[in-house]
C-alpha positions in Angstrom: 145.8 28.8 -8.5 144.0 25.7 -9.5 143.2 25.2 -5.8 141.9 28.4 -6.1 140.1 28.2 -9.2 138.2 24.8 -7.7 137.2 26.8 -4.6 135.6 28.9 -6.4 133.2 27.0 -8.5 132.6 24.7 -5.3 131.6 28.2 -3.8 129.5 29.3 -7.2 128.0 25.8 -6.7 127.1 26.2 -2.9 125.3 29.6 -4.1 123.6 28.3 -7.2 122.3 25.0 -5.8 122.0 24.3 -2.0 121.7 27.5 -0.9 118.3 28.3 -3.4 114.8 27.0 -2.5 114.5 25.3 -6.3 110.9 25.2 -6.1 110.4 29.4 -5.6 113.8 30.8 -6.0 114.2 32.1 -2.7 117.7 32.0 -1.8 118.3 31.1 2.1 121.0 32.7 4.4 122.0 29.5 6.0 120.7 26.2 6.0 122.8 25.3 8.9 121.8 27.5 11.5 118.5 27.8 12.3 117.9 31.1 12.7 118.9 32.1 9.6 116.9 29.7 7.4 115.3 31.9 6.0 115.6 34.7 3.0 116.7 38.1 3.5 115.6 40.7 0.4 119.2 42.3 1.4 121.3 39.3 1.5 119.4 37.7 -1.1 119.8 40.5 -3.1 123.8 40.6 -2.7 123.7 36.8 -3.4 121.8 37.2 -6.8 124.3 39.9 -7.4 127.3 37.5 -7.1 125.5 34.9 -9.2 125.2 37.4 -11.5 128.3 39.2 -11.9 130.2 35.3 -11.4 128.7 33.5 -14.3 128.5 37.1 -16.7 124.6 36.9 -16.3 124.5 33.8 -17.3 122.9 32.7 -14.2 119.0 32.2 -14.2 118.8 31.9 -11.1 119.6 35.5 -10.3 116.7 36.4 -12.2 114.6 33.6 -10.3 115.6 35.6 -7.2 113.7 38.8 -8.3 110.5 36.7 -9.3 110.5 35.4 -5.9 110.6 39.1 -4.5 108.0 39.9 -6.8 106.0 37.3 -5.4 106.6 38.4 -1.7 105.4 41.8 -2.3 102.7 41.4 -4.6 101.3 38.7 -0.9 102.3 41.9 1.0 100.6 44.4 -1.3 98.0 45.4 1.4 100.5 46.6 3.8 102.3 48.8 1.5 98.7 50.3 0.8 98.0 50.5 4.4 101.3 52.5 4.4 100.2 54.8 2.4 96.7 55.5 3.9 98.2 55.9 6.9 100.6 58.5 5.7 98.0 60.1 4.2 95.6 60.2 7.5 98.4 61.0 9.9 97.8 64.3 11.2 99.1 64.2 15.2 102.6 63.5 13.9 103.3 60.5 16.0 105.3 57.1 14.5 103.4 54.5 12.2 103.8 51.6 14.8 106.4 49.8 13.1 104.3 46.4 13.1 102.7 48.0 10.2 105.6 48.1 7.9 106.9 45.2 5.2 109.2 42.9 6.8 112.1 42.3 5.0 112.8 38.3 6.4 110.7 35.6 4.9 109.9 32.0 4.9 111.1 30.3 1.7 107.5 29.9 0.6 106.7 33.9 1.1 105.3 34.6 4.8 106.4 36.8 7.1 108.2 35.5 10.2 107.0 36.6 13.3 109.4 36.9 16.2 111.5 39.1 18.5 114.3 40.1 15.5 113.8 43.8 13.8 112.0 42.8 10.6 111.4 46.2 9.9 114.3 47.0 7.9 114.2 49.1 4.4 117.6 48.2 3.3 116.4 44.9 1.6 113.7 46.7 -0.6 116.3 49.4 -1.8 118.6 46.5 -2.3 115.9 44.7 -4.7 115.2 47.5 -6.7 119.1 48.0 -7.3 119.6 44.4 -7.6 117.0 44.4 -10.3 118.2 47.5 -12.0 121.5 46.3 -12.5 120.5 42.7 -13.4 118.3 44.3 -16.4 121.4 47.1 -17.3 124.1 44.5 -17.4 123.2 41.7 -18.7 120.0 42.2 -21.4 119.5 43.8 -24.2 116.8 46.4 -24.4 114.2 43.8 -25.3 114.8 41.2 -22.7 116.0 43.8 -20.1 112.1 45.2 -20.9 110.6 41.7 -20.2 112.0 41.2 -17.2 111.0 44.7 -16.0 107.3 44.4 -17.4 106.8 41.0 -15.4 108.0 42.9 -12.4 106.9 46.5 -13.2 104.4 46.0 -10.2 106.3 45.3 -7.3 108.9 48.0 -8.7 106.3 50.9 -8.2 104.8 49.4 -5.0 108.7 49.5 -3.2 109.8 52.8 -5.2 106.2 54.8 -3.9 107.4 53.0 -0.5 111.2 54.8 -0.4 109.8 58.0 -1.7 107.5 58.7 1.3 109.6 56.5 4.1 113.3 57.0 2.9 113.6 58.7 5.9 111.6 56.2 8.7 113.6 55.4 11.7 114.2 51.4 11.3 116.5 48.3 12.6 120.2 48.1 10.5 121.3 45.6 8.6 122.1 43.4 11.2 118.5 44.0 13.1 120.2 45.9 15.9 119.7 49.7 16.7 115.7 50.9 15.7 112.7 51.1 17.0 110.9 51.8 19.3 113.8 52.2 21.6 115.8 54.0 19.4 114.7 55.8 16.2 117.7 56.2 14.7 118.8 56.8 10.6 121.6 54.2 9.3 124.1 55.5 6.6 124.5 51.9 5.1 120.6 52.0 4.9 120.5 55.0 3.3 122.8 54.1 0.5 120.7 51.3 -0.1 118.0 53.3 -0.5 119.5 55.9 -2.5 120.9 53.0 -5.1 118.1 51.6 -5.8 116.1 54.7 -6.3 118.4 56.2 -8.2 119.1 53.2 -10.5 115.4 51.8 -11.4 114.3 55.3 -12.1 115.6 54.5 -15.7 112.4 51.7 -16.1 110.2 53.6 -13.0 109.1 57.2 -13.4 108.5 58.6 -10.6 109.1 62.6 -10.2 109.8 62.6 -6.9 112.9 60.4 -7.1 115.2 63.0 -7.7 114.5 65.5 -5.1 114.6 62.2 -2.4 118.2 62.0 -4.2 119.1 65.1 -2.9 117.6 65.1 0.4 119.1 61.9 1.1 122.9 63.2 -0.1 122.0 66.1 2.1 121.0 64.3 5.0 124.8 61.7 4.5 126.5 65.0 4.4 124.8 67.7 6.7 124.1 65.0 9.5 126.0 61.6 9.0 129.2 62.9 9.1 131.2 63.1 12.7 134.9 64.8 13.2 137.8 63.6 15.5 141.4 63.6 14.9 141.7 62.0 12.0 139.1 64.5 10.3 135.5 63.8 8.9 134.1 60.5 8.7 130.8 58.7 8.2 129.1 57.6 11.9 127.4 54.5 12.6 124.0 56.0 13.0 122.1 59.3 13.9 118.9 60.3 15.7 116.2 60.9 13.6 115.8 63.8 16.0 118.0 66.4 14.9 119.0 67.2 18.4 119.4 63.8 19.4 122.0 62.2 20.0 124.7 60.2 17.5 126.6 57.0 17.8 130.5 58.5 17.3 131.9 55.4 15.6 132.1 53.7 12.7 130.4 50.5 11.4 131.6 47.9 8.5 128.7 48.3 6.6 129.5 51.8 6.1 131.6 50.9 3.4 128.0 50.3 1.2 128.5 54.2 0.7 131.4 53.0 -2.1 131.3 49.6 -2.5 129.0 48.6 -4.9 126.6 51.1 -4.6 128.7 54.3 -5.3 126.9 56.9 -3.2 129.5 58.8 -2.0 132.9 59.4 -4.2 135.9 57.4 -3.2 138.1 60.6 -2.5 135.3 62.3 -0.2 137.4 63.1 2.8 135.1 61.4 5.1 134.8 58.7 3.0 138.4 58.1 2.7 138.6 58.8 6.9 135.9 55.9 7.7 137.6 53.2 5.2 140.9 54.0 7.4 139.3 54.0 10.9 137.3 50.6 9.5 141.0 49.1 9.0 142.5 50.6 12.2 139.9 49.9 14.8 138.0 46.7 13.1 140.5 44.8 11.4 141.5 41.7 12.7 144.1 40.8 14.0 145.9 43.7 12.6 146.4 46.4 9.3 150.3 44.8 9.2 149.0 41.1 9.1 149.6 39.4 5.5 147.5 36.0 6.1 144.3 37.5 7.9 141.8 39.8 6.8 138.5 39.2 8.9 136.9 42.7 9.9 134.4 42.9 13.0 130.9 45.0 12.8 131.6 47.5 15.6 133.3 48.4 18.4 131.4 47.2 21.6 130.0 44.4 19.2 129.0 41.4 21.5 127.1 38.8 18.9 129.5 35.9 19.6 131.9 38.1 20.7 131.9 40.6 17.8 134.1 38.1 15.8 136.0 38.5 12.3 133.0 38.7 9.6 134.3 37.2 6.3 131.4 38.8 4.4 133.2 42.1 5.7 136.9 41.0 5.2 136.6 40.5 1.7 134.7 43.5 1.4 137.4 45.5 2.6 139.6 43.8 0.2 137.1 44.8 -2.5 137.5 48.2 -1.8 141.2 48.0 -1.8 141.8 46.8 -5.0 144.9 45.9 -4.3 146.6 42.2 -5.3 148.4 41.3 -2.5 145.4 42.1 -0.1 142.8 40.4 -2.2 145.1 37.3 -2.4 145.8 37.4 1.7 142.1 37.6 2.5 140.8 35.2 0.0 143.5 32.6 1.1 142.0 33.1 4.8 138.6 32.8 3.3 139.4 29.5 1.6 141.7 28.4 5.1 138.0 28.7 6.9 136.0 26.5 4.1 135.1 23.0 4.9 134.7 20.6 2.1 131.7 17.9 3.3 129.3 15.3 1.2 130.1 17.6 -1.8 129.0 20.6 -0.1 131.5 23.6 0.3 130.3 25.4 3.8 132.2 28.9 4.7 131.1 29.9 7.6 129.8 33.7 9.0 132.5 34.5 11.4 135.8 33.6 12.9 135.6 33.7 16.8 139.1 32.5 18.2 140.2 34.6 21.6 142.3 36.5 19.5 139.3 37.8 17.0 136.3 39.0 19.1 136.1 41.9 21.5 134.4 40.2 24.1 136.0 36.4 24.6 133.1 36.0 27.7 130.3 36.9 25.1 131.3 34.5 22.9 131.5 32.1 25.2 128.3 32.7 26.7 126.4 32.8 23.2 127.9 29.7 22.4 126.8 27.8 25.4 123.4 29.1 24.9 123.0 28.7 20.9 125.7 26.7 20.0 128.5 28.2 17.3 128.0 30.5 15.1 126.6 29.8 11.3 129.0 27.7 9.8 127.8 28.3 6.5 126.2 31.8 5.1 125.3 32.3 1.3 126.0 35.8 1.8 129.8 35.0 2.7 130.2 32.9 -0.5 128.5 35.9 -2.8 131.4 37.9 -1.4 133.9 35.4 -2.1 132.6 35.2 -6.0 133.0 39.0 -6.0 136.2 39.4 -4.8 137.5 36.4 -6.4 136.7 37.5 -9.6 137.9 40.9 -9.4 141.5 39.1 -8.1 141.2 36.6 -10.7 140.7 39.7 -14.2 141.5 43.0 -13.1 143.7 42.6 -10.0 
């Protein structure tokens, strides 16, 4: 336990200090890998989260987080009212070319970052406005929870008026795969970010509209989202925006958004319960009966190094579970991938031995081409905080 214990802290540290840009709060995916130095409004968002559930909302730099959003959209502001005039010309019924919409991966410093990944992506700005919500509900009275709101108030409207009218835009996942303009497809996990943050900063935002986009998008999760095969109803990996278009007929880790933390869809929904069990049967590494090893792949036919074992996803699952003995396997393998260097505590992305990816010559080909995966990912140590400290006081 006092191994443990130390882990965790070294972790809370990692997150806290060498993972934040101190001079604008901006809090980096990886500092070891170039392409992810940079800040993602979801991953950041999920990192400020940990920092703030860890430390009991003690954290400032959680709140510095937000600021730094606010910052980002207020530079941005043009586009969102572009958006909007757009939407408001459109009469042919064609696509708003997708160069016109928010990015949602930035420089430290703010700017956009132009490239061949899907930056259009609207998990990361229903992320911020849940990440926000539950920063101000949790930790501040109603005085300071009203500060922090006020000096944010702006950007809250600007990304709330955004979800109202594009909730529903065809757009890349969360891991900038699958969307436009090749395929305009609808992502469950993206809808539940969408739907949590909506539905949780309409206590500081009012916006009539918010409730009826509630219920179209708990419509949408439950009249087109959900697939059947053996095993009964579960949640698929994406749809067509198209209602007769076609579906992708498996499941995807980040489906488990729709419980876990942004309680969309109730734990004992049948299909809900159906994709948690196909997650552990088909994506669980090595296997459901292993004790010491809990990594979870994306998806089936994943090839990004391989499709290896995600620790960000692993100790999801485990969150989910609730369970002691899980949690305790899968943080163990967690802390067995940590590397202890100059003071720094790195835990990596993925694991990618033979035995963990689907595809041992993608790996292998990605690796001689890029090098190895990140070895260090802020968004891997937020879930280690989260699920450490549900092991450590209420498992």
């Amino acid at each position: 336990m006092e191994l443990f214990n130390e882990r965790m802290e070294a972790s809370y540290k990692e997150l806290k200090v060498h993972l934040r840009d101190v001079s604008t709060g901006a809090i980096i995916a990886s500092d070891a890998f170039d392409w992810y130095k940079y800040c993602w409004l979801r991953d950041g968002t999920f990192c400020a989260y940990a920092l703030d559930v860890y430390s009991g909302g003690s954290c400032p730099e959680a709140k510095n987080f937000y600021f730094w959003v606010h910052s980002v959209i207020l530079e941005y502001q043009h586009k969102f009212m572009a958006l909007m005039a757009a939407l408001h010309s459109r009469t042919d019924g064609h696509p708003i070319p997708p160069g016109m919409f928010p990015h949602t991966r930035f420089t430290v410093d703010g700017k956009e970052v132009p490239g061949e990944w899907g930056s259009f992506q609207i998990d990361g700005y229903g992320a911020f406005l849940w990440g926000a919500a539950y920063h101000a509900k949790s930790y501040l009275n109603d005085t300071t929870a009203n500060m922090f709101i006020s000096k944010i108030r702006t950007s809250l409207e600007l990304v709330t008026t955004f979800l109202v009218n594009f909730w529903d835009e065809p757009c890349y996942d969360c891991w900038e795969e699958f969307g436009p303009p090749g395929q305009r497809v609808l992502h469950p996990s993206t809808l539940a970010c969408v739907y949590a943050g909506l539905r949780d900063i309409s206590v500081w935002v009012a916006d009539t509209r918010i409730p009826k986009v509630l219920q179209r998008i708990e419509a949408f999760l439950n009249q087109r989202c959900i697939g059947h095969n053996a095993r009964g109803p579960y949640f698929r990996k994406w749809v067509s925006a198209d209602p007769s278009g076609p579906t992708r007929d498996q499941v995807d880790a980040s489906l488990l958004w729709l419980q876990y933390p942004f309680n969309v869809v109730d734990p004992s929904h049948p299909a809900m319960q159906n994709t948690i069990a196909m997650i552990q049967s088909d994506l669980t590494v090595p296997n459901p009966a292993a004790t010491n090893c809990w990594g979870v792949r994306r998806y089936q036919g994943d090839t990004y190094y391989g499709g290896g074992a995600w620790i960000i996803l692993g100790l999801w699952l485990a969150c989910i579970a609730r369970d002691s003995r899980r949690a305790e396997s899968t943080l163990l393998w967690a802390m067995s991938l940590m590397r202890m260097e100059s003071n720094r505590c790195l835990l990596p992305e993925q694991e990618i031995r033979d035995e963990t990816v689907f595809d041992v010559h993608a790996k292998n080909r990605w690796i001689s081409e890029h090098g190895h995966p990140a070895p260090n990912l802020a968004w891997s140590h937020a879930m280690f905080l989260l699920l450490g400290k549900m092991f450590r006081e209420t498992l």
